[in-house]
C-alpha positions as CSV (number, residue, x, y, z in Angstrom):
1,X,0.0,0.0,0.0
2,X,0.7,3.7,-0.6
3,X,0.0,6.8,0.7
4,X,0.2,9.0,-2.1
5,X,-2.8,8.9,-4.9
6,X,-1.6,8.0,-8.3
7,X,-2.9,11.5,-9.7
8,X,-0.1,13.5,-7.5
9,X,2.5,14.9,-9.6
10,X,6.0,15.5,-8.2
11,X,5.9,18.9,-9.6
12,X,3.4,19.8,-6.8
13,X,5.4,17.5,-4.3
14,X,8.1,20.2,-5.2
15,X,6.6,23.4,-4.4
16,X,5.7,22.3,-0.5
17,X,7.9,24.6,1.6
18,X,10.7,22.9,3.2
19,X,8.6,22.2,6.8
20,X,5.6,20.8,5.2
21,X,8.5,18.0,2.8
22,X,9.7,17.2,6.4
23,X,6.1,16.7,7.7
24,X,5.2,14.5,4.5
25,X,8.4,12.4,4.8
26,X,7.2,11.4,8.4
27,X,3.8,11.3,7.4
28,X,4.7,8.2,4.6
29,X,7.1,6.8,6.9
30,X,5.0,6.2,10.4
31,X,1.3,7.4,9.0
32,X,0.6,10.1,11.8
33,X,2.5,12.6,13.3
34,X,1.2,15.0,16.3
35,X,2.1,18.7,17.4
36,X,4.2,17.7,20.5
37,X,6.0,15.1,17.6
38,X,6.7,17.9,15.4
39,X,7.8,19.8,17.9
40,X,9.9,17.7,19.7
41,X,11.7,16.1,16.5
42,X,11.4,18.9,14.1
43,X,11.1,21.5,16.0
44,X,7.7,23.0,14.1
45,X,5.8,24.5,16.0
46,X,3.1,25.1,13.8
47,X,1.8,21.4,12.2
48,X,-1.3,22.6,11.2
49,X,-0.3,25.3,8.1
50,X,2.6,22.1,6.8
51,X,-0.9,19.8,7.5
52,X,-2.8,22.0,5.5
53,X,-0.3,22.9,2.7
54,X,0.2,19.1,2.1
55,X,-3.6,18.6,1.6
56,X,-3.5,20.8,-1.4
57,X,-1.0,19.1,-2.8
58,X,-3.7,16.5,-2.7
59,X,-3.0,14.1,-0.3
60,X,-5.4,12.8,2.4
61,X,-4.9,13.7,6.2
62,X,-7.3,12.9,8.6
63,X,-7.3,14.6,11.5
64,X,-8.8,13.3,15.2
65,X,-9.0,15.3,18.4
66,X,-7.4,13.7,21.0
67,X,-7.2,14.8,24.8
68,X,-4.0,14.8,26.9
69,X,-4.0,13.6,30.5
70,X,-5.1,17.1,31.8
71,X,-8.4,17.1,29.7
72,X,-6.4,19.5,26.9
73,X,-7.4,19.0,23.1
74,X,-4.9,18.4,20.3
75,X,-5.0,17.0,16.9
76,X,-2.9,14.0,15.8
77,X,-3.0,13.8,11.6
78,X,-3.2,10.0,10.0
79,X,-2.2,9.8,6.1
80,X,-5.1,7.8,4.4
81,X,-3.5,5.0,2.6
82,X,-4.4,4.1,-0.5
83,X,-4.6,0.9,-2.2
């Protein structure tokens, strides 16, 4: 299985900005990724513009709210595979 749908060029891969390639390469490699992850190993800060930017590009992300130990919301992102 994949995660990227056949249709995606790499001339649109190519335009993502250097932060939202790093978020990808995760993204194909362990399927999910979460702010405190991207923070902690990539130090970005803000996963949700890179989350976004890779979406037009045309791939899917799902996103589910999850809750921290203290009751506090955050999103963790899943790449859709595709078959």
């Amino acid at each position: 299985m994949t995660y990227a749908p056949p249709w995606i060029s790499i001339v649109k891969e190519l335009t993502l900005k250097p932060q939202a390639k790093t978020i990808l390469r995760h993204l194909r490699k362990h399927g999910r990724i979460s702010p405190m992850q991207a923070l902690v190993v990539y130090a970005i800060a803000r996963l949700a513009p890179c989350i976004f930017d890779i979406r037009n590009v045309g791939y899917v992300v799902e996103t589910q709210i999850m809750h921290d130990a203290q009751g506090h919301k955050y999103a963790k992102y899943t790449m859709a595979k595709v078959n």
